[in-house]
PDB file of N, CA, C and O in Angstrom:
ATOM      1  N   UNK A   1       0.844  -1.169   0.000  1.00  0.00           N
ATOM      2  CA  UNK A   1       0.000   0.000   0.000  1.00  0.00           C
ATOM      3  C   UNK A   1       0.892   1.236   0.000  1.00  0.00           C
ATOM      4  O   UNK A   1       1.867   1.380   0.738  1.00  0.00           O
ATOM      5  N   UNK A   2       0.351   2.325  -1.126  1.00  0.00           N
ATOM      6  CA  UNK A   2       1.289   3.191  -1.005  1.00  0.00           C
ATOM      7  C   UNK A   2       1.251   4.175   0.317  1.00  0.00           C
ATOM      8  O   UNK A   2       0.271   4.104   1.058  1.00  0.00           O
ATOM      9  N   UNK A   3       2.359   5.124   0.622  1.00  0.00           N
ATOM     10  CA  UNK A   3       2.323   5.691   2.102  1.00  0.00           C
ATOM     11  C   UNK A   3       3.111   7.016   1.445  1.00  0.00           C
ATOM     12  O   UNK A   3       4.103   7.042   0.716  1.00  0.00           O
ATOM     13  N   UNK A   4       2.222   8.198   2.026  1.00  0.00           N
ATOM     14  CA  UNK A   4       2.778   9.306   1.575  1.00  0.00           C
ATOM     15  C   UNK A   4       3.550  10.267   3.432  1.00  0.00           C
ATOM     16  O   UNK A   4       3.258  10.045   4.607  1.00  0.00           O
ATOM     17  N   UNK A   5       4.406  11.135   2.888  1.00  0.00           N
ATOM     18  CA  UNK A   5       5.190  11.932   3.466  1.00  0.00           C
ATOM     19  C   UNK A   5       5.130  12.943   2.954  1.00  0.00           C
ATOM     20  O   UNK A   5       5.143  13.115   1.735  1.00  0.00           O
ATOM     21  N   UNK A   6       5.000  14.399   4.407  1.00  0.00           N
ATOM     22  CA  UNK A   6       5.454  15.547   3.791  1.00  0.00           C
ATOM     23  C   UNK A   6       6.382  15.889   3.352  1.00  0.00           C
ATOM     24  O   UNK A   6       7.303  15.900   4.169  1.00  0.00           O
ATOM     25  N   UNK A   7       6.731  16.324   2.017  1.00  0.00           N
ATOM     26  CA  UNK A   7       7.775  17.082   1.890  1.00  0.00           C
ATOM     27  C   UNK A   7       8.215  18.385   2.246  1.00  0.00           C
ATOM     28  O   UNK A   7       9.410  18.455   2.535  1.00  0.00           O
ATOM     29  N   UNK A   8       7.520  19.491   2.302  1.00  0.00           N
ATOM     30  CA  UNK A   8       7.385  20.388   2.938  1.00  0.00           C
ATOM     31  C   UNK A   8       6.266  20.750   4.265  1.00  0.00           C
ATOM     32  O   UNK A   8       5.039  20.829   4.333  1.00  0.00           O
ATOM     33  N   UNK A   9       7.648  20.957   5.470  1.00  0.00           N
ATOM     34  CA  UNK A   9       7.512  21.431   6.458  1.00  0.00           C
ATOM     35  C   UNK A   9       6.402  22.346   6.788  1.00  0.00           C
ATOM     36  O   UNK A   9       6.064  23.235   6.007  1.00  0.00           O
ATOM     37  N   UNK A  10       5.636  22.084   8.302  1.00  0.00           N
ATOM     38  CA  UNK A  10       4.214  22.427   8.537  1.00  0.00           C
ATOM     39  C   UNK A  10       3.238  22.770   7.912  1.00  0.00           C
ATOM     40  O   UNK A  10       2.458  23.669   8.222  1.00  0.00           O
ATOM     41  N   UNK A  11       3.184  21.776   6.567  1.00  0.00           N
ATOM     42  CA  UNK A  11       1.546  21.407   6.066  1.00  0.00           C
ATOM     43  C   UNK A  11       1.144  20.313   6.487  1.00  0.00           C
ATOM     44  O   UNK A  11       2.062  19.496   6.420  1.00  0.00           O
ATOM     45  N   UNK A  12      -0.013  19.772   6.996  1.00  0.00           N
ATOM     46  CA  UNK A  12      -0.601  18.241   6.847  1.00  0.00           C
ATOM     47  C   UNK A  12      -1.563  18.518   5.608  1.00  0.00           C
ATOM     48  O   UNK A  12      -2.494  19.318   5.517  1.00  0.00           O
ATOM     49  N   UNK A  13      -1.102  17.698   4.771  1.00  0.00           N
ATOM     50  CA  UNK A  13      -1.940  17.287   3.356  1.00  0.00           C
ATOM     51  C   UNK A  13      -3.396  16.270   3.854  1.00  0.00           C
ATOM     52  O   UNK A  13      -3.515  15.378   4.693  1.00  0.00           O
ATOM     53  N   UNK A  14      -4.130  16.756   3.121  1.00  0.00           N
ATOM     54  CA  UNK A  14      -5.391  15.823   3.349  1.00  0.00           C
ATOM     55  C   UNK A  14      -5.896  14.962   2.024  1.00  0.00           C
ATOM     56  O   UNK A  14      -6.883  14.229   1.964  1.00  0.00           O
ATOM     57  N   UNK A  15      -5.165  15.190   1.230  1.00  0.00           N
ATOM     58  CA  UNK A  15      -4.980  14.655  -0.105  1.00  0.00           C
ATOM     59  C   UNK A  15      -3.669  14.972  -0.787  1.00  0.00           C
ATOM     60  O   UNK A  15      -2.767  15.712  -0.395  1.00  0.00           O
ATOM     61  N   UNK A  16      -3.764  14.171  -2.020  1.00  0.00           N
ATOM     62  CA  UNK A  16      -2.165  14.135  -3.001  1.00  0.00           C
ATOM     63  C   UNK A  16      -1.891  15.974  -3.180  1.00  0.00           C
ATOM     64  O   UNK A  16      -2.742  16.810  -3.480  1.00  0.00           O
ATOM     65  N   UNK A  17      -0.471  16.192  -2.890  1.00  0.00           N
ATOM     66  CA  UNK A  17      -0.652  17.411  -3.294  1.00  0.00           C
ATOM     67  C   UNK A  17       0.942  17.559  -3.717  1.00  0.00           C
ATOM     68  O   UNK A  17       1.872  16.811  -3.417  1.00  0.00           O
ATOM     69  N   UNK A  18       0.951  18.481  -4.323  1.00  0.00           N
ATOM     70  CA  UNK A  18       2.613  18.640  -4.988  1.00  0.00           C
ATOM     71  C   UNK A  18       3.472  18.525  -4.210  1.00  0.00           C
ATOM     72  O   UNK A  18       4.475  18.916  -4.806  1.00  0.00           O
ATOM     73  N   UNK A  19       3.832  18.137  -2.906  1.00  0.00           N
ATOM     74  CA  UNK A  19       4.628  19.161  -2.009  1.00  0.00           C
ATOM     75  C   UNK A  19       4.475  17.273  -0.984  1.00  0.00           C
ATOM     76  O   UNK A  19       5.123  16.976   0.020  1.00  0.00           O
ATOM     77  N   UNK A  20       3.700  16.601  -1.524  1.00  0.00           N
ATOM     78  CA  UNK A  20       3.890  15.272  -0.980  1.00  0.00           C
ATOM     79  C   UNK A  20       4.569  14.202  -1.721  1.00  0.00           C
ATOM     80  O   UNK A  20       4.268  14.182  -2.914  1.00  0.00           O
ATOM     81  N   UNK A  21       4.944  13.800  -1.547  1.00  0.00           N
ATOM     82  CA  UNK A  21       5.882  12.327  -2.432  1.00  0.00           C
ATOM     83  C   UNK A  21       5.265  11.208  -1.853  1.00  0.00           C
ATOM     84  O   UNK A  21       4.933  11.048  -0.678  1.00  0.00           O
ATOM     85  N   UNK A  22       5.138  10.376  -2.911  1.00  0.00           N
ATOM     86  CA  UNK A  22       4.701   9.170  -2.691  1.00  0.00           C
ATOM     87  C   UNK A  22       5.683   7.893  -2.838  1.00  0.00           C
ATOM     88  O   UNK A  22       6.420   7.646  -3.793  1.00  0.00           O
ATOM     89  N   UNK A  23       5.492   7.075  -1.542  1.00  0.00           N
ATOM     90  CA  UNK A  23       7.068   6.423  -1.731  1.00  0.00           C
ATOM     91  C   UNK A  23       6.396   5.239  -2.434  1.00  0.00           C
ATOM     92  O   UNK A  23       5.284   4.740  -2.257  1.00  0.00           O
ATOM     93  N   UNK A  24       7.485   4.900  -3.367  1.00  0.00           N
ATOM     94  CA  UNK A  24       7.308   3.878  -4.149  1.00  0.00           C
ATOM     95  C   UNK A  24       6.978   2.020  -3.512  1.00  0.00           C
ATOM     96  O   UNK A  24       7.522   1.557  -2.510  1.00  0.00           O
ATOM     97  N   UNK A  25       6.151   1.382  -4.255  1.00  0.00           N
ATOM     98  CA  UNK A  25       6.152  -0.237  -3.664  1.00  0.00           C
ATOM     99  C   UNK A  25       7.676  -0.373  -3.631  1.00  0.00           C
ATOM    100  O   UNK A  25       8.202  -0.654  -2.554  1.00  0.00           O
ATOM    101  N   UNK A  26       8.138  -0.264  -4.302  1.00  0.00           N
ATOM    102  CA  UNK A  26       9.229  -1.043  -4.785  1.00  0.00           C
ATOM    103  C   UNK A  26       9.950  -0.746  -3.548  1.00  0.00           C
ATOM    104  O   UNK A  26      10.383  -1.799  -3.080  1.00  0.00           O
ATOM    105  N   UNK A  27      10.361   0.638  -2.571  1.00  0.00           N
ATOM    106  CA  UNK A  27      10.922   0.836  -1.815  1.00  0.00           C
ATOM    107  C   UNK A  27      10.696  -0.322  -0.403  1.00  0.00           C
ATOM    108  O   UNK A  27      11.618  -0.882   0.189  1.00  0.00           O
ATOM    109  N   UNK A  28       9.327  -0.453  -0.125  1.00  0.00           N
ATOM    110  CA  UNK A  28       8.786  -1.023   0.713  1.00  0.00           C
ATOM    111  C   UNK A  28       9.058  -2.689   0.411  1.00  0.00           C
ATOM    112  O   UNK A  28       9.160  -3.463   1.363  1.00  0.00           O
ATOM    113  N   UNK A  29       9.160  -3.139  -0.926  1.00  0.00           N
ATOM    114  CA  UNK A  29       9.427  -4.432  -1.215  1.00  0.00           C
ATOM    115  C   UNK A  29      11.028  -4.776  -0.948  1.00  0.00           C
ATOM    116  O   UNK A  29      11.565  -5.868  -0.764  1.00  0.00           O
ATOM    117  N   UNK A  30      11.740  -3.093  -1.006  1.00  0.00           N
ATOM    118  CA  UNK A  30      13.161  -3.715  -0.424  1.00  0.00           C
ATOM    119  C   UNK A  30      13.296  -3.929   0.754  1.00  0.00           C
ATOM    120  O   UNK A  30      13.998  -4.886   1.081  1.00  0.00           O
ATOM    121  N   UNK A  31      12.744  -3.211   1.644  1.00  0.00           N
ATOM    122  CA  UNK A  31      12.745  -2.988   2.899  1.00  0.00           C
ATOM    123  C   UNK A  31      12.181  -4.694   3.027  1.00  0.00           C
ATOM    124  O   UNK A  31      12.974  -5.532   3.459  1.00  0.00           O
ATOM    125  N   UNK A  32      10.866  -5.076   2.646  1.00  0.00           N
ATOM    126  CA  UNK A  32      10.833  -6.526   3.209  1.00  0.00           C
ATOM    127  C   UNK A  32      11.501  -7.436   3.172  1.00  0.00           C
ATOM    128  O   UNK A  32      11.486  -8.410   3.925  1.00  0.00           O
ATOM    129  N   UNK A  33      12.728  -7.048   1.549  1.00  0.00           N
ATOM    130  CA  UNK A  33      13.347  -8.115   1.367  1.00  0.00           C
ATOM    131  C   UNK A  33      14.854  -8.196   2.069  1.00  0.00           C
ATOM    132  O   UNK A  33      15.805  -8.966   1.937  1.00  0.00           O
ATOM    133  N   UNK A  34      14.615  -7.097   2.824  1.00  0.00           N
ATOM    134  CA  UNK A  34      16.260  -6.641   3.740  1.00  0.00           C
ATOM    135  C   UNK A  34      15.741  -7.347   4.753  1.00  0.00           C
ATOM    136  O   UNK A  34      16.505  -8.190   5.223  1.00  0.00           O
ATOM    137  N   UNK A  35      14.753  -7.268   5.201  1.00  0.00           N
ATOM    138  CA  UNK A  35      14.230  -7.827   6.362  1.00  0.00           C
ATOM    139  C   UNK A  35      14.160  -9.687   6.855  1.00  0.00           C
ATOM    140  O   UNK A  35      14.441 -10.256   7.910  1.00  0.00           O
ATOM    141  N   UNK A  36      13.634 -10.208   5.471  1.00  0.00           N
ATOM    142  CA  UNK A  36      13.232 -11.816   5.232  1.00  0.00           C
ATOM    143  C   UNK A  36      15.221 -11.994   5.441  1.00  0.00           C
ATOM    144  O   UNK A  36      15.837 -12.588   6.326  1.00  0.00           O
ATOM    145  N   UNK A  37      15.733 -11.245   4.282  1.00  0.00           N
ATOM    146  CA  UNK A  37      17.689 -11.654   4.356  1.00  0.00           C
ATOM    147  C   UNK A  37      18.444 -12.078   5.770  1.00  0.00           C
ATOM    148  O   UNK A  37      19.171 -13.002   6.134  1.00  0.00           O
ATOM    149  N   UNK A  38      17.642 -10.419   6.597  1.00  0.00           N
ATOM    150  CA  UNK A  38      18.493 -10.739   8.106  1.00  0.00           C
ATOM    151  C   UNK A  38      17.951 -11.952   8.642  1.00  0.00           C
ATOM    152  O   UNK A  38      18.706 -12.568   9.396  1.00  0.00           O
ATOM    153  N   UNK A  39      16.482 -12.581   8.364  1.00  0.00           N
ATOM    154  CA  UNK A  39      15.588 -13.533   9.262  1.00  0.00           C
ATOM    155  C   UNK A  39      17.165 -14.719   9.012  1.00  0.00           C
ATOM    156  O   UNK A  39      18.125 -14.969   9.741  1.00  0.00           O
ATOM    157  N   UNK A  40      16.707 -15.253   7.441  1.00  0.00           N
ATOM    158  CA  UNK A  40      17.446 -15.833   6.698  1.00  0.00           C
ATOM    159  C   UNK A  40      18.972 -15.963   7.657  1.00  0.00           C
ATOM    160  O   UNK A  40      19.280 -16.979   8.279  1.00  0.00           O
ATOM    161  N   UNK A  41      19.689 -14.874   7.609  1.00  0.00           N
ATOM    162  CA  UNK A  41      20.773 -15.158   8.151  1.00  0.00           C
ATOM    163  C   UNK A  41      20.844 -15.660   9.493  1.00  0.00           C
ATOM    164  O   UNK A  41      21.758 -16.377   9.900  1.00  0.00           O
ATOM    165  N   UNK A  42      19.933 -15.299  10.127  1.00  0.00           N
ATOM    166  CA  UNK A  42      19.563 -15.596  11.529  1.00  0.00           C
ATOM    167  C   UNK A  42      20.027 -16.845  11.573  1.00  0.00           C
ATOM    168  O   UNK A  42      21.136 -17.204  11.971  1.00  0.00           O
ATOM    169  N   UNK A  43      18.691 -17.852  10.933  1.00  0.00           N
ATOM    170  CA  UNK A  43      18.278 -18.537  10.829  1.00  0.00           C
ATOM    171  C   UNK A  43      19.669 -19.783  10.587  1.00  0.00           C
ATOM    172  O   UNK A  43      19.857 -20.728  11.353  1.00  0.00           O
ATOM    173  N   UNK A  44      20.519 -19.479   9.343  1.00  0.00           N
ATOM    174  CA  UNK A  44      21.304 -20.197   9.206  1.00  0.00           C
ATOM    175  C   UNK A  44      22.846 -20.320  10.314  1.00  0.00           C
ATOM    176  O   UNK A  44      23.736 -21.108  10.637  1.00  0.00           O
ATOM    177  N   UNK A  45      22.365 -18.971  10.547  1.00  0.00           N
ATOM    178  CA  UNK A  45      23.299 -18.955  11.880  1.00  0.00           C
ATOM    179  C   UNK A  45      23.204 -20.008  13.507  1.00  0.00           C
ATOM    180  O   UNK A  45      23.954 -20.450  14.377  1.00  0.00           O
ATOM    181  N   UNK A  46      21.653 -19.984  13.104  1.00  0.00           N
ATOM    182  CA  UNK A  46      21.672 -20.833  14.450  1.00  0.00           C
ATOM    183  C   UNK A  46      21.726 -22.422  13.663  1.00  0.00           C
ATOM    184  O   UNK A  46      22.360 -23.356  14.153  1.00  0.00           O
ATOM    185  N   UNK A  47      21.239 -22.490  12.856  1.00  0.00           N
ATOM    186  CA  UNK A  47      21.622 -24.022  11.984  1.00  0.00           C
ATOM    187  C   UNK A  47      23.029 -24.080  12.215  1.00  0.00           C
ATOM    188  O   UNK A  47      23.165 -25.054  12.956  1.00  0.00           O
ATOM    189  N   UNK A  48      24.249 -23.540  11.976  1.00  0.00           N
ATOM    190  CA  UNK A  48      25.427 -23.594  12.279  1.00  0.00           C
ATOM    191  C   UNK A  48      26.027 -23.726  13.376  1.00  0.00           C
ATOM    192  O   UNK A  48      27.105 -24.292  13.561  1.00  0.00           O
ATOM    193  N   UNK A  49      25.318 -23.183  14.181  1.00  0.00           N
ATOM    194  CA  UNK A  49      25.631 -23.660  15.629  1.00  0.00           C
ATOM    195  C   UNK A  49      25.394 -24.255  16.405  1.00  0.00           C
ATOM    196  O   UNK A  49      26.046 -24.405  17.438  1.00  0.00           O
ATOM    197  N   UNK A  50      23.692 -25.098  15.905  1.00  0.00           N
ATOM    198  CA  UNK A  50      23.380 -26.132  16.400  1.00  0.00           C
ATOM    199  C   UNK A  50      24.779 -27.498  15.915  1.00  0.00           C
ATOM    200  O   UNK A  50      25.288 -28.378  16.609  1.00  0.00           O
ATOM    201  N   UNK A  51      24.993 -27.127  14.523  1.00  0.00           N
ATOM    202  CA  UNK A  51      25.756 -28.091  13.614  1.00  0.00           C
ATOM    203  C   UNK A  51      27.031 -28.366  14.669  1.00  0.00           C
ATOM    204  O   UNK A  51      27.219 -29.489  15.138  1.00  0.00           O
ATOM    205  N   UNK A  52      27.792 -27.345  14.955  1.00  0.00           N
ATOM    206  CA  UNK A  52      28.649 -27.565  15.638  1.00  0.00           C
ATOM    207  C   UNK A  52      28.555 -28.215  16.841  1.00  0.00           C
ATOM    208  O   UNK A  52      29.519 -28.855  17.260  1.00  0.00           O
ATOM    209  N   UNK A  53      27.340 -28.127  17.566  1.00  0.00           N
ATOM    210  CA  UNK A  53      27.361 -28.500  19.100  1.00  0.00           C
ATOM    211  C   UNK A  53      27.301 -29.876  18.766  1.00  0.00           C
ATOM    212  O   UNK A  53      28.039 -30.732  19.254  1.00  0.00           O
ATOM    213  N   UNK A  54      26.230 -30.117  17.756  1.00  0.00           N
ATOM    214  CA  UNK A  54      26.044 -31.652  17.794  1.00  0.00           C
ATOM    215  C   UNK A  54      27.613 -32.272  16.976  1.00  0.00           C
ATOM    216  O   UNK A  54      28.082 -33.374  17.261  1.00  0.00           O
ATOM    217  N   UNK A  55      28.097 -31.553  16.196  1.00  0.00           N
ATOM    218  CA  UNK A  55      29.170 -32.465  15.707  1.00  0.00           C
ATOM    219  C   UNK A  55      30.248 -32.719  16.982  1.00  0.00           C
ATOM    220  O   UNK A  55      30.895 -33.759  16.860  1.00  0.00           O
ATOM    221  N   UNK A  56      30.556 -31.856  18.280  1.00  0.00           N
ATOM    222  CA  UNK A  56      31.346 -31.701  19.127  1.00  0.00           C
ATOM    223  C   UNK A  56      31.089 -32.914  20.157  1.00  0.00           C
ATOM    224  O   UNK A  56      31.837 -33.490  20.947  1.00  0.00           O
ATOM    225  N   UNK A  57      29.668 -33.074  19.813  1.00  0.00           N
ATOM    226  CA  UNK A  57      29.051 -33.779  20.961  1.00  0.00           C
ATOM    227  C   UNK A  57      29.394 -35.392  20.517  1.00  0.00           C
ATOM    228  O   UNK A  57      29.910 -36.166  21.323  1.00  0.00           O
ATOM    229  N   UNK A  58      29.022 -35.808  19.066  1.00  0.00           N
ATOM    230  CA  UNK A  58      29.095 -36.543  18.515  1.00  0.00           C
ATOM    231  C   UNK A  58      30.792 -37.499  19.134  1.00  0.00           C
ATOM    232  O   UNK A  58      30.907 -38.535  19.788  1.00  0.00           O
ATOM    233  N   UNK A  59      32.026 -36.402  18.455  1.00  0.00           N
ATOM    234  CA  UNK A  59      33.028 -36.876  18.578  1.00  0.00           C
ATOM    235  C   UNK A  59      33.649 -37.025  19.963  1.00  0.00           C
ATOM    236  O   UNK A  59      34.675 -37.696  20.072  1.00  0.00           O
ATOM    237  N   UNK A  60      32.902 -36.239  21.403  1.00  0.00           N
ATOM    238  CA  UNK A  60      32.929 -36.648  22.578  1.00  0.00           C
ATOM    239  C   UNK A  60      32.387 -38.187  22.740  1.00  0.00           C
ATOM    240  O   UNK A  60      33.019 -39.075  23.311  1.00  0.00           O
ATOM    241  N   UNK A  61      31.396 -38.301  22.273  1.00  0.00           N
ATOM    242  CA  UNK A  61      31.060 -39.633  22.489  1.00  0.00           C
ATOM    243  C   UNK A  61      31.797 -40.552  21.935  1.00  0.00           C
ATOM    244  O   UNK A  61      32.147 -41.571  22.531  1.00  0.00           O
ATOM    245  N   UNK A  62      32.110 -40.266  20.701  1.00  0.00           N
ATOM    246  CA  UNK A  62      33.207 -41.575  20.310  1.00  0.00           C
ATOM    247  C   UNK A  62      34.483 -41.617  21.092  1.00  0.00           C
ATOM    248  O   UNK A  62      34.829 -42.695  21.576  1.00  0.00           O
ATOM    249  N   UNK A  63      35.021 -40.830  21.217  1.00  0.00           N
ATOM    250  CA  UNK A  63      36.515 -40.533  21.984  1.00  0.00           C
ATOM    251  C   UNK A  63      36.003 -41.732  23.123  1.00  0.00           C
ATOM    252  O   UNK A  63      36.411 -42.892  23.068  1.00  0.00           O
ATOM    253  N   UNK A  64      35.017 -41.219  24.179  1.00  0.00           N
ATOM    254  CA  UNK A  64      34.646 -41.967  25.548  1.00  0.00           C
ATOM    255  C   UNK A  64      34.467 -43.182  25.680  1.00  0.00           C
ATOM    256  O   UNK A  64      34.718 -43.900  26.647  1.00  0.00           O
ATOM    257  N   UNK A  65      33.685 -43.618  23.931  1.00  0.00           N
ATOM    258  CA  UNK A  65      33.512 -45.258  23.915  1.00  0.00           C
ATOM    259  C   UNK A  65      34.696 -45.775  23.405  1.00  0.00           C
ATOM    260  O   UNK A  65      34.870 -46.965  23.667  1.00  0.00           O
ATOM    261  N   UNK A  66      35.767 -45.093  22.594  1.00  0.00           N
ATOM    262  CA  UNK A  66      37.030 -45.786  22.345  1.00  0.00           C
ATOM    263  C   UNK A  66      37.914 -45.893  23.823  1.00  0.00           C
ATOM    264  O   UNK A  66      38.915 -46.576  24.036  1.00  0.00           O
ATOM    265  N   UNK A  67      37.247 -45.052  24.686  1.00  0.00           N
ATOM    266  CA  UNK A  67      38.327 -44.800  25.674  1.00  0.00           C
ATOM    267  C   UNK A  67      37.651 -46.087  26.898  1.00  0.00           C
ATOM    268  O   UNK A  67      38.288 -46.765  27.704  1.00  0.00           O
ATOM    269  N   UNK A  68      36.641 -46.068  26.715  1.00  0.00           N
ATOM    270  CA  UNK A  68      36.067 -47.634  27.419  1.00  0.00           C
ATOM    271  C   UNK A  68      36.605 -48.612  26.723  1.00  0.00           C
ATOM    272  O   UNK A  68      37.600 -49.179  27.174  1.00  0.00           O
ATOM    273  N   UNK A  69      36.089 -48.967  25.583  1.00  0.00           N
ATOM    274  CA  UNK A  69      36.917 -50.100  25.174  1.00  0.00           C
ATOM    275  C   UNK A  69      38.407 -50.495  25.059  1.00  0.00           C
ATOM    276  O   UNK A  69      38.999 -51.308  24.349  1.00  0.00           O
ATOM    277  N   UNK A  70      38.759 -49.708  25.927  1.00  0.00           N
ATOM    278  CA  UNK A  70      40.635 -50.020  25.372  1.00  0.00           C
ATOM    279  C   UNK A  70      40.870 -51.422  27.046  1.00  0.00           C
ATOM    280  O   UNK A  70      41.946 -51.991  27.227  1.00  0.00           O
TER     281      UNK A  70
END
């Protein structure tokens, strides 16, 4: 939905008027898509660090059962 701003200082517009700009979808579609990116990174960030705990965990356990069986 489009969303307008004054451009010039102490008018409130009550309709389109020269002196308002109308910000573009496209602006607002970057903004969502900056937004979904950071989720995204989030996201793979904690995948990565789950990755690690469990791979850490993994090779604790083998170490312990080689270290029983000896």
């Amino acid at each position: 939905m489009p969303k307008f701003y004054l451009h010039r200082t102490g008018k409130i517009p009550t309709a389109v008027h020269p002196f308002v700009k109308q910000t573009t979808l496209l602006q607002d579609k970057y903004k969502h898509r900056r937004l979904q990116g950071k989720i995204i990174r989030g996201m793979q960030n904690i995948a990565m660090s789950m990755y690690g705990r469990i791979y850490t965990a993994i090779a604790h356990l083998i170490r312990d059962e080689q270290r029983a069986n000896r």
